[in-house]
C-alpha positions as CSV (number, residue, x, y, z in Angstrom):
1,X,-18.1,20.1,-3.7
2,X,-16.5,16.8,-4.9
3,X,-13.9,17.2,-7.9
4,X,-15.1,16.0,-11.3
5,X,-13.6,12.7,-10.9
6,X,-15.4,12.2,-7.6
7,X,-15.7,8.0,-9.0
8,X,-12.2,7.4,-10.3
9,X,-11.0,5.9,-7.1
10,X,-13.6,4.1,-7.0
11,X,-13.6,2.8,-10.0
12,X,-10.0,1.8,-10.2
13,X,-10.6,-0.2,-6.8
14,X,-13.6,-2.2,-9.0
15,X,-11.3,-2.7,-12.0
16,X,-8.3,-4.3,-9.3
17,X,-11.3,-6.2,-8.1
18,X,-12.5,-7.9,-11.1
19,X,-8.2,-8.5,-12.6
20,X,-7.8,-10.6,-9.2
21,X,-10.7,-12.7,-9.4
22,X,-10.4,-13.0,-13.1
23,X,-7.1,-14.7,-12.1
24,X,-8.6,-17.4,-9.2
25,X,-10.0,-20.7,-9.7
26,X,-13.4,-20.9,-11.1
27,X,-14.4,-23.0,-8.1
28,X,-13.0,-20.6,-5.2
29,X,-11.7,-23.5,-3.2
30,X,-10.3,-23.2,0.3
31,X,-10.3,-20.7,3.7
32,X,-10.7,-16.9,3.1
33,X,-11.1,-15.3,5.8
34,X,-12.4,-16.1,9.6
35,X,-16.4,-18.0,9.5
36,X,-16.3,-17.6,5.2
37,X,-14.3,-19.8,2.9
38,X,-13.1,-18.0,0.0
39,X,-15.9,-17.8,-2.5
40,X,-18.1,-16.1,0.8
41,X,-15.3,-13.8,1.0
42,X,-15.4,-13.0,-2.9
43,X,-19.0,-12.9,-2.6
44,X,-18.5,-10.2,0.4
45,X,-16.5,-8.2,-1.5
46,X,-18.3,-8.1,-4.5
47,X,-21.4,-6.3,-2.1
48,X,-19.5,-3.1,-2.4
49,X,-20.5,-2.7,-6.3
50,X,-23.9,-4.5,-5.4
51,X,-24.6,-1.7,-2.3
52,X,-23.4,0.8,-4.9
53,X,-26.5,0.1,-7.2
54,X,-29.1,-0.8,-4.3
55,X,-28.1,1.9,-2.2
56,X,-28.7,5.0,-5.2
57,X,-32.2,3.2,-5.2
58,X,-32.9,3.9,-1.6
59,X,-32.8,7.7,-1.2
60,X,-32.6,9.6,2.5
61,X,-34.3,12.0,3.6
62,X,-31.4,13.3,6.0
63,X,-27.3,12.7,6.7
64,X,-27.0,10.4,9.9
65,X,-23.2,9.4,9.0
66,X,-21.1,12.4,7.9
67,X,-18.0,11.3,6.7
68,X,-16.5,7.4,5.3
69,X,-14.4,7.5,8.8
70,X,-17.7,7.9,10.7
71,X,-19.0,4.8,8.8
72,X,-16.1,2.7,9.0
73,X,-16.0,3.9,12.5
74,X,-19.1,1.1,13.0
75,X,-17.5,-1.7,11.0
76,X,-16.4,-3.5,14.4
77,X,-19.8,-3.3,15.8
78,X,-21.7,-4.4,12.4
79,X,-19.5,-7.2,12.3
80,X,-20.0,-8.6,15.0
81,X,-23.8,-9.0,13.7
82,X,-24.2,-12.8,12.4
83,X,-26.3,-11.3,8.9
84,X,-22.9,-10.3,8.3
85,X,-21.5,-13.6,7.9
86,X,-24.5,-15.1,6.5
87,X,-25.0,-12.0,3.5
88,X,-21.6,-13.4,2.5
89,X,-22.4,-17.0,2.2
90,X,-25.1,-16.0,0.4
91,X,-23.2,-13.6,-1.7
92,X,-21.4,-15.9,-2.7
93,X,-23.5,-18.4,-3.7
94,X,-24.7,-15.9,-6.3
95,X,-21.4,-15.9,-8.0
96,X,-22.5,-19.1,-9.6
97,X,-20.0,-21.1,-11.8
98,X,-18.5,-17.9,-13.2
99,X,-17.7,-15.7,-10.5
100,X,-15.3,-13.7,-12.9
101,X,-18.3,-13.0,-15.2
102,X,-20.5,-12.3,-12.4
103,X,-18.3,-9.8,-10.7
104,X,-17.5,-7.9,-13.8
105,X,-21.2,-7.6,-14.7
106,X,-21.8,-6.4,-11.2
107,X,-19.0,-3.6,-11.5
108,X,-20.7,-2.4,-14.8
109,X,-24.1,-2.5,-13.0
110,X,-22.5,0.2,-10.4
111,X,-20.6,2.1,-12.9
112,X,-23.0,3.0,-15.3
113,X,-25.5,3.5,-12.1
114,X,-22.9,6.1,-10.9
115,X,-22.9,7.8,-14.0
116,X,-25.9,9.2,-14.1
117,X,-25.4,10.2,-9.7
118,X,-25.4,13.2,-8.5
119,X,-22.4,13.3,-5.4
120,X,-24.4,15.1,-2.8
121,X,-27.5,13.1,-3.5
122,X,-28.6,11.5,-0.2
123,X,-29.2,7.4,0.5
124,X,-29.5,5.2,3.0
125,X,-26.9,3.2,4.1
126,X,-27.0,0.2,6.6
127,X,-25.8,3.3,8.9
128,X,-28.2,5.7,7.8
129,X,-28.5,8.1,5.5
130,X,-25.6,9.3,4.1
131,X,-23.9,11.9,1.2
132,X,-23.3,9.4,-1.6
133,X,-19.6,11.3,-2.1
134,X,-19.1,10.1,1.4
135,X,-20.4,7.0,1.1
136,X,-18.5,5.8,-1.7
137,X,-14.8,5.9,-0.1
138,X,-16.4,3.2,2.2
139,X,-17.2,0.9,-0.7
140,X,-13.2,1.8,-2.1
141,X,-12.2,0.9,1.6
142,X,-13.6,-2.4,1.6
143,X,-12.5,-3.7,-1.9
144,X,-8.5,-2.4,-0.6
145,X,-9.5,-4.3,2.5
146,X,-11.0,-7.3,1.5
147,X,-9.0,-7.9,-1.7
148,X,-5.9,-8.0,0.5
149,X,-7.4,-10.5,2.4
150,X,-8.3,-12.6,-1.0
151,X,-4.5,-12.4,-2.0
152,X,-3.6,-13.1,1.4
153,X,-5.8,-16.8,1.4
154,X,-4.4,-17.8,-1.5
155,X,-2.1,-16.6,-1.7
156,X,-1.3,-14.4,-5.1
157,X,0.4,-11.0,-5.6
158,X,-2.0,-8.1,-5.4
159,X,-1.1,-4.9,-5.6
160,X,-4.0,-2.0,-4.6
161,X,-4.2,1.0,-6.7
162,X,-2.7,3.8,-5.5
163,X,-5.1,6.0,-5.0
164,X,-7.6,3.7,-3.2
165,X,-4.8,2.7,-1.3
166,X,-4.0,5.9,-0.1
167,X,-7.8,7.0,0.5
168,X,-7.8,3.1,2.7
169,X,-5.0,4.7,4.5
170,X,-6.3,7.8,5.0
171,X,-9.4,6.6,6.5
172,X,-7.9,3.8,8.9
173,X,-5.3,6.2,10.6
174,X,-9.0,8.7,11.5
175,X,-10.7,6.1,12.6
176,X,-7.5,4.3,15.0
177,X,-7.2,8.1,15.9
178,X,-10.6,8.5,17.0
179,X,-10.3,5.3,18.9
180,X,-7.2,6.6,21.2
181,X,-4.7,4.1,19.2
182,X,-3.2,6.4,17.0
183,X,-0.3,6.8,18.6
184,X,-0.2,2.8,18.9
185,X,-0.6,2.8,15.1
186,X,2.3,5.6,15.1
187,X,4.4,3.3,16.7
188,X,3.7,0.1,14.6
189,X,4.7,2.4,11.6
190,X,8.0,3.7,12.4
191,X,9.4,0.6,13.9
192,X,8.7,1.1,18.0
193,X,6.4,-2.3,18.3
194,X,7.2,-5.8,17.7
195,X,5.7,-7.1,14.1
196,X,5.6,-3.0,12.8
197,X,7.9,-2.0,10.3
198,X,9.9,1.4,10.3
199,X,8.7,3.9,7.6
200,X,11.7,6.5,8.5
């Protein structure tokens, strides 16, 4: 059973979220990241609150994914789909001329739709049906991911919460396992490949 605070990483992630894009330009100008400039990036991001809220209205009828690593386990493949880069184009059109405003109403829309969740409910995910518990370290995932990426194109200091950052971690260094590069990823960490750094 999840612990009582089964959303606060979560939530912190969607609070980082809406301080960094409180702090960029109104207009979003420039490259973000690959196909998207930066306001389809934004907009990309800001789908994990919106799939927060449109997901608890879907429910499942069974568990196809199991766990967050199995989900992010088919990012590669699901991005390779071109409604990927198009859903964020759009997404980002809907940020409108206030894309601070619109992101902070869009986190309140998914927090007060989580309060009211029940962690083992079942819904259906791009993936399949999954735990919502499970499902929600995903959305935490991509707003680490992707917010990093926003700093990145700016560039501006951002600095991931700790706990989201950890649970990123945590879920990366599965799925490279599952893969057969964790020992790669080992390697990058401590120092033994050119461009890692050394954590000992």
């Amino acid at each position: 059973m999840p612990p009582e605070d089964w959303t606060a990483t979560y939530r912190e992630a969607a609070a980082s979220f809406v301080d960094l894009v409180a702090g960029l330009p109104a207009d979003l100008p420039g490259p973000g990241l690959g196909e998207w400039d930066l306001r389809a990036l934004v907009g990309h991001t800001a789908r994990s609150l919106v799939t927060v809220s449109e997901y608890l209205r879907k429910p499942a009828s069974a568990v196809d994914v199991e766990t967050a690593a199995d989900y992010v386990a088919g990012l590669a493949e699901a991005a390779a789909d071109p409604g990927v880069t198009q859903r964020g184009v759009e997404a980002g059109a809907l940020l409108g001329d206030d894309p601070a405003g619109t992101v902070r109403r869009l986190r309140d829309a998914a927090i007060d739709d989580l309060a009211g969740a029940d962690p083992d409910q079942l819904v259906t995910t791009y993936a399949g049906g999954m735990r919502l518990h499970d499902y929600l370290p995903t959305r935490s995932f991509e707003l680490v991911v992707h917010c990093l990426d926003i700093a990145a194109a700016l560039p501006v200091r951002w600095t991931p919460p700790a706990a989201a950052l950890s649970e990123a971690l945590s879920i990366a260094t599965e799925v490279a396992a599952r893969r057969g590069e964790g020992a790669i990823l080992l390697r990058l960490l401590t120092g033994r490949e050119p461009g890692g750094l050394s954590i000992v």
